[in-house]
Every structure is written in C-alpha cells, then in structure tokens.
N, CA, C and O atoms as a GROMACS GRO file, in nm:
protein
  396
    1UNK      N    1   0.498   0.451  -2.472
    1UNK     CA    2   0.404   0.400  -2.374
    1UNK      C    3   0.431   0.252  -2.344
    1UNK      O    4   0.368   0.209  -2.247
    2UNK      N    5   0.513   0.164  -2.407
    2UNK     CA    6   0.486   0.049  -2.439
    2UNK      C    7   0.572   0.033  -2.311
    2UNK      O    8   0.533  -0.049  -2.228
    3UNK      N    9   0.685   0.103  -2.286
    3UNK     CA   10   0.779   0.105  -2.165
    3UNK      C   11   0.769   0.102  -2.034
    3UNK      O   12   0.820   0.030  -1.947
    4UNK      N   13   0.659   0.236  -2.032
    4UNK     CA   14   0.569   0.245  -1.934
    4UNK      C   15   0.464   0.149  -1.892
    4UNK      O   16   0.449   0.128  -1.772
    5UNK      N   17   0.387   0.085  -1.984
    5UNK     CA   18   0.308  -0.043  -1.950
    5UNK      C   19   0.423  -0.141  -1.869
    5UNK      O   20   0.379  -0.141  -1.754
    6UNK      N   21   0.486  -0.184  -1.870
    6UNK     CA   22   0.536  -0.258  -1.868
    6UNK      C   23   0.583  -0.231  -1.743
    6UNK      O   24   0.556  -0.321  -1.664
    7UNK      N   25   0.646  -0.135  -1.696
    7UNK     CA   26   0.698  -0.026  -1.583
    7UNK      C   27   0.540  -0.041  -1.455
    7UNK      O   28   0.561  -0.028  -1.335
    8UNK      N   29   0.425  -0.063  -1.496
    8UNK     CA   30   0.268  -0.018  -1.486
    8UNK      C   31   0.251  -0.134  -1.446
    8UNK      O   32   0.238  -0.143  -1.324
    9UNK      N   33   0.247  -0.201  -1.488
    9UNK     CA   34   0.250  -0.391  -1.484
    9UNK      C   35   0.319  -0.442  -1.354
    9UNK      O   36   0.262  -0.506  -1.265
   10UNK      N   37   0.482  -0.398  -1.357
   10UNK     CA   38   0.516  -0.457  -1.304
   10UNK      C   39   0.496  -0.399  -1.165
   10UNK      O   40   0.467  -0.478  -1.076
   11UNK      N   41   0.508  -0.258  -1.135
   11UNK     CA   42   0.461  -0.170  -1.026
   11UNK      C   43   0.374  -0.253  -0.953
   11UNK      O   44   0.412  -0.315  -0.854
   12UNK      N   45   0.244  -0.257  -1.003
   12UNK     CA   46   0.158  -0.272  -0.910
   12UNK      C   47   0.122  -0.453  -0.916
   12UNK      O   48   0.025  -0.492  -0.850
   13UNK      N   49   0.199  -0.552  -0.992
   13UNK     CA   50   0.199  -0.668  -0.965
   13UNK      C   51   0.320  -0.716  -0.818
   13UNK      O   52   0.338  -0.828  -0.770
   14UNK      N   53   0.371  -0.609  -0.788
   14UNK     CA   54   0.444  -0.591  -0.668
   14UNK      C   55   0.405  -0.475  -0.584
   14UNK      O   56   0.476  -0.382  -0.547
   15UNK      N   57   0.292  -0.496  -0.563
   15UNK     CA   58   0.212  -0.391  -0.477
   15UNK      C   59   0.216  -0.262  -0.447
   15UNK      O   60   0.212  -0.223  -0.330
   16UNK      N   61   0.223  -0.179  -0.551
   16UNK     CA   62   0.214  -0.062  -0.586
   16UNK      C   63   0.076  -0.020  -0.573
   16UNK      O   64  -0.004  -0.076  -0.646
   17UNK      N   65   0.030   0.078  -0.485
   17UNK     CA   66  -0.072   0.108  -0.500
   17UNK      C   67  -0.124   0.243  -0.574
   17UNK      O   68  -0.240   0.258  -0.612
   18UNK      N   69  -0.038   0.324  -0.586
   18UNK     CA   70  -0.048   0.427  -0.745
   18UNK      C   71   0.037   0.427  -0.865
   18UNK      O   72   0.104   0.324  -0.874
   19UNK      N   73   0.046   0.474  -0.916
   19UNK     CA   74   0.088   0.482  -1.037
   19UNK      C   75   0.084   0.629  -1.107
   19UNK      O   76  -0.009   0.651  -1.184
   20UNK      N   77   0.184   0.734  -1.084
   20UNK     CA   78   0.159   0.858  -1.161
   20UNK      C   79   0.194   0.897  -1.277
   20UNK      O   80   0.296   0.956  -1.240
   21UNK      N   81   0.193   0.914  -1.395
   21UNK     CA   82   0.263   0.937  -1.495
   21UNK      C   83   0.360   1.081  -1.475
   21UNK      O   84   0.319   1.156  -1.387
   22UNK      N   85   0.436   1.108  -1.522
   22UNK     CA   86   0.560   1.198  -1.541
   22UNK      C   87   0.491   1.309  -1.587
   22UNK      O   88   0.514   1.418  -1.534
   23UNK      N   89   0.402   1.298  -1.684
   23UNK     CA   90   0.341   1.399  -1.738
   23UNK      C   91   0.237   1.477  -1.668
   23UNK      O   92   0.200   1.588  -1.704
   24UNK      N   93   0.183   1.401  -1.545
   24UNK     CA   94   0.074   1.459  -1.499
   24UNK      C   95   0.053   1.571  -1.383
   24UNK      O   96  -0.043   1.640  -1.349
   25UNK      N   97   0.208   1.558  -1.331
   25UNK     CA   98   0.200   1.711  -1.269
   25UNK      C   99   0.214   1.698  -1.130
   25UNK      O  100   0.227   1.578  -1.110
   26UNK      N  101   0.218   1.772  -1.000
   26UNK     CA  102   0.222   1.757  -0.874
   26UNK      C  103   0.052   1.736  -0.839
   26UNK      O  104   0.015   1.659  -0.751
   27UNK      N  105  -0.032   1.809  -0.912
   27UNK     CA  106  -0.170   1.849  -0.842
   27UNK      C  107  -0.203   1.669  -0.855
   27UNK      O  108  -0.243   1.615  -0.752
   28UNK      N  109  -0.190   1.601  -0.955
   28UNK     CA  110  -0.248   1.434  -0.984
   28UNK      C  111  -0.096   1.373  -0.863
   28UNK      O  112  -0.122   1.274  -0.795
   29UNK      N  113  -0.024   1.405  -0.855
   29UNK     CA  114   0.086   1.348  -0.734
   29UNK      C  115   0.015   1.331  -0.608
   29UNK      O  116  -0.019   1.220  -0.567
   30UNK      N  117  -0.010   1.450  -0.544
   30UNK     CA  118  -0.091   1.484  -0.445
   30UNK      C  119  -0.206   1.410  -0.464
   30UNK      O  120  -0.215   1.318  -0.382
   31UNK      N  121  -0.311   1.418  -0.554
   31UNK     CA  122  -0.453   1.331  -0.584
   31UNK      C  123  -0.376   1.158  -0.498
   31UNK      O  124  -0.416   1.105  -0.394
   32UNK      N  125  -0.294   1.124  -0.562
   32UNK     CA  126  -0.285   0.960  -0.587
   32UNK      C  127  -0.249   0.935  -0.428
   32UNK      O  128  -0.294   0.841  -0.362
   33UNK      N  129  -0.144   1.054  -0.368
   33UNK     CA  130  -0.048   1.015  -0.170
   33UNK      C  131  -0.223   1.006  -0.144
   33UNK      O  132  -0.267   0.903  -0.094
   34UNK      N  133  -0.313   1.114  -0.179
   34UNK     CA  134  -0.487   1.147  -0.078
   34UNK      C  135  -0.520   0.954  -0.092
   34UNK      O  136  -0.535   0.881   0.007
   35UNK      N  137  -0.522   0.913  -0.219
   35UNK     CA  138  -0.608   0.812  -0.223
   35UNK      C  139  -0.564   0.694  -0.160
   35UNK      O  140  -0.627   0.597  -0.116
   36UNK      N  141  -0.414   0.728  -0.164
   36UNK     CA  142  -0.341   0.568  -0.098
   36UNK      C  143  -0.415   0.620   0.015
   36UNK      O  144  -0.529   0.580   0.039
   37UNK      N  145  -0.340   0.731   0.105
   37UNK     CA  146  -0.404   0.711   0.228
   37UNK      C  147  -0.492   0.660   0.285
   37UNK      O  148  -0.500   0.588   0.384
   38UNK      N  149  -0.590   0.718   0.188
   38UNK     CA  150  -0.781   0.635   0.234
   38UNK      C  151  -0.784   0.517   0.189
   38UNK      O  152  -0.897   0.469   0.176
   39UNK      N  153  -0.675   0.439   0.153
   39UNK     CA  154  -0.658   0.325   0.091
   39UNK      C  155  -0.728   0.247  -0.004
   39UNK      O  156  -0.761   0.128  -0.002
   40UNK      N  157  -0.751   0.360  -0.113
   40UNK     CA  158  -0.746   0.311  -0.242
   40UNK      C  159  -0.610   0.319  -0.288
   40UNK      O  160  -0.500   0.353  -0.246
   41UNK      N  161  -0.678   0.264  -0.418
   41UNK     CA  162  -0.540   0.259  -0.522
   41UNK      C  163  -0.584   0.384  -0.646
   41UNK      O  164  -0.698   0.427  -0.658
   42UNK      N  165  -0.451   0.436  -0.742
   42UNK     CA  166  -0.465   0.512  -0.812
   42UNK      C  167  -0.361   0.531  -0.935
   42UNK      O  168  -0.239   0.526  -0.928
   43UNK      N  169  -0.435   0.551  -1.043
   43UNK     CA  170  -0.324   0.522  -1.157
   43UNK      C  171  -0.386   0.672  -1.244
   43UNK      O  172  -0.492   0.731  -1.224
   44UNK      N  173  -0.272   0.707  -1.352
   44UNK     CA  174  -0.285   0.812  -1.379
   44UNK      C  175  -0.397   0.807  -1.497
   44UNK      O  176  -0.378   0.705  -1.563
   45UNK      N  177  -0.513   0.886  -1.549
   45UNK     CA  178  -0.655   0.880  -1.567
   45UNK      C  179  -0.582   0.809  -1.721
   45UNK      O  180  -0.638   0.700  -1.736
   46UNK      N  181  -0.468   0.836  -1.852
   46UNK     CA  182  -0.448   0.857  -1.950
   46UNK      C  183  -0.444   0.674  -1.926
   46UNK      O  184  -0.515   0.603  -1.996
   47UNK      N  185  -0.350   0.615  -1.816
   47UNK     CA  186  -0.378   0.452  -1.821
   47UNK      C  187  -0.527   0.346  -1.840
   47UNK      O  188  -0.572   0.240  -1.886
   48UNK      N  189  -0.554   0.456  -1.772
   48UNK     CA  190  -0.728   0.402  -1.725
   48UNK      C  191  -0.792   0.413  -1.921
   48UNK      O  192  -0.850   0.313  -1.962
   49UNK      N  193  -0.776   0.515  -2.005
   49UNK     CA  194  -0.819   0.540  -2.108
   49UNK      C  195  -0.723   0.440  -2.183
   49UNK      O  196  -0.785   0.363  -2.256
   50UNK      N  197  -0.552   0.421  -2.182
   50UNK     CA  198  -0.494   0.345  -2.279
   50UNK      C  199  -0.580   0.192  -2.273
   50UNK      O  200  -0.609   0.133  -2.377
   51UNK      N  201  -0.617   0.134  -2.121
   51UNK     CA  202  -0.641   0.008  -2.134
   51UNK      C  203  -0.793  -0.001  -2.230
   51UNK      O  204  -0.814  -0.097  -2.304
   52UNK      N  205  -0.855   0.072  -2.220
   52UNK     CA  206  -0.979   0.088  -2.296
   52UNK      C  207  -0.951   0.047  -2.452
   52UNK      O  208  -0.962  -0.046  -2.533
   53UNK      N  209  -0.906   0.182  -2.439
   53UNK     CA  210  -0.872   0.145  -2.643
   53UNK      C  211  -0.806   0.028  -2.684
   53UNK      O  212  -0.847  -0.019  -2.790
   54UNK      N  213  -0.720  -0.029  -2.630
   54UNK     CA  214  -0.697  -0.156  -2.676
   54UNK      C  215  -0.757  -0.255  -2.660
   54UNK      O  216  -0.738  -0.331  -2.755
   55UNK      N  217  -0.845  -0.310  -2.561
   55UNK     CA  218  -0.930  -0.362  -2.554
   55UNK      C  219  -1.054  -0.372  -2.623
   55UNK      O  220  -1.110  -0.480  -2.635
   56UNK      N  221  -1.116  -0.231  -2.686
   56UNK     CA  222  -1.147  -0.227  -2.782
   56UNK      C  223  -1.116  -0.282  -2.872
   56UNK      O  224  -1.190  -0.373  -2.910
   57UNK      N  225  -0.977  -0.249  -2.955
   57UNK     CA  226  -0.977  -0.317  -3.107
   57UNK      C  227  -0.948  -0.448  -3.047
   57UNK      O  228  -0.960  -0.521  -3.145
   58UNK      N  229  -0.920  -0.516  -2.958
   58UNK     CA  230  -0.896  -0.613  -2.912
   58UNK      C  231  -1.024  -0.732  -2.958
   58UNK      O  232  -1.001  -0.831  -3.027
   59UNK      N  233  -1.177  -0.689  -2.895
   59UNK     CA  234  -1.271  -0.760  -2.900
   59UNK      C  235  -1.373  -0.690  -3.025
   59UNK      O  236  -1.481  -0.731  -3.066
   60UNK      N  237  -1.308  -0.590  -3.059
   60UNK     CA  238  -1.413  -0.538  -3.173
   60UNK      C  239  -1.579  -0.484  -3.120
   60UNK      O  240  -1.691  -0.520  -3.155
   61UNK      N  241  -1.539  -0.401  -3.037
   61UNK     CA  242  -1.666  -0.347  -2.949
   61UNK      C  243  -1.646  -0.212  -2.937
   61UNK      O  244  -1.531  -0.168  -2.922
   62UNK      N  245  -1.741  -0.140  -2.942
   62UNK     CA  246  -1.714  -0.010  -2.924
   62UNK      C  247  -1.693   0.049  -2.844
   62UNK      O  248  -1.750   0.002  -2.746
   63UNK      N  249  -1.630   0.151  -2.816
   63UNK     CA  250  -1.580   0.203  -2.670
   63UNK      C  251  -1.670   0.228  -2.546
   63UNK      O  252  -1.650   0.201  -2.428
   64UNK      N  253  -1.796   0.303  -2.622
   64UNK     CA  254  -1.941   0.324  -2.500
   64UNK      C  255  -1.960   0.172  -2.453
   64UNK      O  256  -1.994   0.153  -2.336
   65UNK      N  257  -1.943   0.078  -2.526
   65UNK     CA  258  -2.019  -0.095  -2.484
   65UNK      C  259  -1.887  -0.117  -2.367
   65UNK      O  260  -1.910  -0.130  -2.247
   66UNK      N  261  -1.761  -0.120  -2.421
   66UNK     CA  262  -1.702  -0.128  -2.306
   66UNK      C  263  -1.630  -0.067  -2.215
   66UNK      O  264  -1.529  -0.118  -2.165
   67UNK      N  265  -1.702   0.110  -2.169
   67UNK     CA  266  -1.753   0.148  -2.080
   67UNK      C  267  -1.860   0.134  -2.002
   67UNK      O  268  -1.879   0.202  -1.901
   68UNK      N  269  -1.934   0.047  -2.045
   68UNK     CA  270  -2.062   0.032  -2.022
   68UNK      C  271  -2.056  -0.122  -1.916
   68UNK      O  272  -2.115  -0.157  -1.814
   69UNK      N  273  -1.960  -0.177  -1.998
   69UNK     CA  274  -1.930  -0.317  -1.902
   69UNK      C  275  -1.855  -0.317  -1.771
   69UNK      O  276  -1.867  -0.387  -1.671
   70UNK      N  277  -1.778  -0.220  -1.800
   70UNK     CA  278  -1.688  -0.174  -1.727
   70UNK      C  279  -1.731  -0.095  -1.584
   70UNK      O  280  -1.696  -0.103  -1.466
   71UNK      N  281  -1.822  -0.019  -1.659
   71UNK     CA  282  -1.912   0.066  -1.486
   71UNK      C  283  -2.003  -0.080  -1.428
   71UNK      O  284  -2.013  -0.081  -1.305
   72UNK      N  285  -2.058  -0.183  -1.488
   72UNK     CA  286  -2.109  -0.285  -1.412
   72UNK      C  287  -2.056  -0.364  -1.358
   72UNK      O  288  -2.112  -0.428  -1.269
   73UNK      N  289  -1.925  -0.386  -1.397
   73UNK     CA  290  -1.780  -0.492  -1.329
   73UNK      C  291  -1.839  -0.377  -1.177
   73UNK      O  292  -1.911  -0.409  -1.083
   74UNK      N  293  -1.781  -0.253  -1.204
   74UNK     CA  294  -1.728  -0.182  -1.059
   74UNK      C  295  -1.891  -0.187  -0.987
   74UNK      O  296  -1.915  -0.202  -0.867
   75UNK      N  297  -1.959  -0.176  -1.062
   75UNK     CA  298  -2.133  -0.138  -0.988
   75UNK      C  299  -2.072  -0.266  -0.899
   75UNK      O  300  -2.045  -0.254  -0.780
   76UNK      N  301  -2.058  -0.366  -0.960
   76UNK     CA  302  -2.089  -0.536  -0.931
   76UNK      C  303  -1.990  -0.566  -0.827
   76UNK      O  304  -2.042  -0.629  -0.734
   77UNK      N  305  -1.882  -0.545  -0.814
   77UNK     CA  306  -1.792  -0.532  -0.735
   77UNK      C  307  -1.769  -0.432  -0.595
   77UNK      O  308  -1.709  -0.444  -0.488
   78UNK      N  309  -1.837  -0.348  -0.649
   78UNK     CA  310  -1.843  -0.230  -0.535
   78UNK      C  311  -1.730  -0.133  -0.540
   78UNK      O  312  -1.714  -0.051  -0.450
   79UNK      N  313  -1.619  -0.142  -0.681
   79UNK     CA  314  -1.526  -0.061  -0.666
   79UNK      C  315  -1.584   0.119  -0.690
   79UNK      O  316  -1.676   0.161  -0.761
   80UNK      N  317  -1.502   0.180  -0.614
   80UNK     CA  318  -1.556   0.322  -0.630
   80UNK      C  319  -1.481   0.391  -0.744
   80UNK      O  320  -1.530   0.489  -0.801
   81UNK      N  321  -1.345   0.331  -0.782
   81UNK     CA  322  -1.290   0.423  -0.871
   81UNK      C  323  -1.237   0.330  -1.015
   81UNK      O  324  -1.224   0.208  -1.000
   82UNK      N  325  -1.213   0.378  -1.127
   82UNK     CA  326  -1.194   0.308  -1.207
   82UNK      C  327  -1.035   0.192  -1.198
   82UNK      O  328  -1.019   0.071  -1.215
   83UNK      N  329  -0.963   0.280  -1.169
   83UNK     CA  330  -0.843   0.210  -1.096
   83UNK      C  331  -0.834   0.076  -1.015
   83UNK      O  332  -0.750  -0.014  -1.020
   84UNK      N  333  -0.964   0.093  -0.926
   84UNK     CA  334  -0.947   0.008  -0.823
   84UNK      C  335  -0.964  -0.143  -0.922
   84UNK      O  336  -0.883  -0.236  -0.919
   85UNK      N  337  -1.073  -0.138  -0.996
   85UNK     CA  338  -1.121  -0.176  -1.112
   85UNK      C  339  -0.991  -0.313  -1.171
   85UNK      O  340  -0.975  -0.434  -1.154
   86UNK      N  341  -0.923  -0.200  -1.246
   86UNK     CA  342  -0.772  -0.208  -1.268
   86UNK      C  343  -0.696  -0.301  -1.237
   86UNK      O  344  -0.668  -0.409  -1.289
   87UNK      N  345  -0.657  -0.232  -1.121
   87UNK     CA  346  -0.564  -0.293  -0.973
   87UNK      C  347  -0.602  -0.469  -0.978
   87UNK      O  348  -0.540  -0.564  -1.024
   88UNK      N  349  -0.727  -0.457  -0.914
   88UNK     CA  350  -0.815  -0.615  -0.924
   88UNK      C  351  -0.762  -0.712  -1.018
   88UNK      O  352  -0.715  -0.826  -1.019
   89UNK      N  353  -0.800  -0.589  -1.116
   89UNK     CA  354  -0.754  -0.751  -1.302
   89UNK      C  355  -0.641  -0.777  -1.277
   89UNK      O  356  -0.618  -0.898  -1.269
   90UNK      N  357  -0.523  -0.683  -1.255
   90UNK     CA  358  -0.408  -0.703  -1.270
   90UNK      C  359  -0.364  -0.807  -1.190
   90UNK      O  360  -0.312  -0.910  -1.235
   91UNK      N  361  -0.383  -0.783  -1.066
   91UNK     CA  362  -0.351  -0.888  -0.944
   91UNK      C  363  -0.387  -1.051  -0.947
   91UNK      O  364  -0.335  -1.152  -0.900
   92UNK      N  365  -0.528  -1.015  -1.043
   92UNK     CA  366  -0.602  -1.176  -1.045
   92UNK      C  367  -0.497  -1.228  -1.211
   92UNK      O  368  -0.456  -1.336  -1.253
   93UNK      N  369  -0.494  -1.166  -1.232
   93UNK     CA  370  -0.411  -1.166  -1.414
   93UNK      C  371  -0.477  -1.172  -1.511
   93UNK      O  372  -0.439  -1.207  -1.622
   94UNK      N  373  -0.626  -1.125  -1.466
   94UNK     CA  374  -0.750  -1.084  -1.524
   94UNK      C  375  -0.671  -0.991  -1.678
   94UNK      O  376  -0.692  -1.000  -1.799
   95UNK      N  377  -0.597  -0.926  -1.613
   95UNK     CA  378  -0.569  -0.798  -1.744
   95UNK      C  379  -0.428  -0.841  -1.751
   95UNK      O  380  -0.389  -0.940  -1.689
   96UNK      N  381  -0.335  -0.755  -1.840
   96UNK     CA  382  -0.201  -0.733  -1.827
   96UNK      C  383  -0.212  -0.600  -1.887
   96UNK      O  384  -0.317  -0.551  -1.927
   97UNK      N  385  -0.100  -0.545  -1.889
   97UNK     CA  386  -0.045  -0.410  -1.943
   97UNK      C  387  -0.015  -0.401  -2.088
   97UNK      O  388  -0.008  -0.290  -2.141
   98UNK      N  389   0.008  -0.532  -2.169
   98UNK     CA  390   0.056  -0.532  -2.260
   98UNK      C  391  -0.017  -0.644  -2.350
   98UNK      O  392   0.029  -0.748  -2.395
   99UNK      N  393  -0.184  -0.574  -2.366
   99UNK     CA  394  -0.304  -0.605  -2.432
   99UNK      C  395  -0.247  -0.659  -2.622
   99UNK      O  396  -0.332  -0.692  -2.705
   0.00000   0.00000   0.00000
C-alpha cells in the first residue's frame, strides 16, 4: 500500500480527479468516469478507510470520534462525498498520503 499512497498522492496533487484501485473491479471504474463527469472527485472506498486508521493511531482517538469529525468537516464544507473531503486536504496539504 505504501506504493500506492504515494502513486495516490501524487495523482491527484496533479489533478487527478479519481483514483481506482486495481482491486476494485470495472463496476467501482464505471462508479468513479459517473462521478468525474458530474464533477466530483473519487477515490477507491479502501483509501478513504486507510486514511482513517492512521490517523487514528496517529492522534490516539478512536475511530467513531474521527468519523465523527470528519462528517462535520464535510457537513461544514458542504462536501457530498467522503473523497471530495480528501481531494481538499490533499490540495491545501492539509493531509498527505504518507500519514
């Protein structure tokens, strides 16, 4: 995974607006072309979960607390999908890939 972060990182710090993993199949392929179109952004759901857990042991919080922060960033922001979420940190350098 560590490869892939990094691969993840750099993608969409050069304006990538999905991100599919290898593993996830044509049906999540198709999901991510729907969302660019309507112009969101989209990353594959297992990224959206890796950045969690590390962030977790990161700040020593439990995973519901920062899910919990996390749906109020997007409430607060107005993002509709967790990705978009994402996308945002990455761009501002809010986040990186390699927590």
């Amino acid at each position: 995974m560590c490869t892939e972060d990094a691969y993840v990182s750099q993608a969409l710090r050069n304006g990538a607006s999905a991100f599919v993993l290898k593993s996830r199949g044509f049906v999540d392929l198709l999901h991510a072309v729907y969302e660019v179109v309507a112009g969101r952004k989209h990353l594959s759901p297992e990224l959206d979960a890796d950045a969690i857990r590390q962030l977790v042991a990161r700040l020593s919080i439990s995973q519901r607390t920062a899910e919990t922060h996390r749906a109020n960033i997007r409430k607060k922001f107005e993002f509709a999908r967790h990705a978009d979420l994402v996308s945002f940190a990455l761009r501002r350098g809010l986040l990186t890939r390699d927590l």
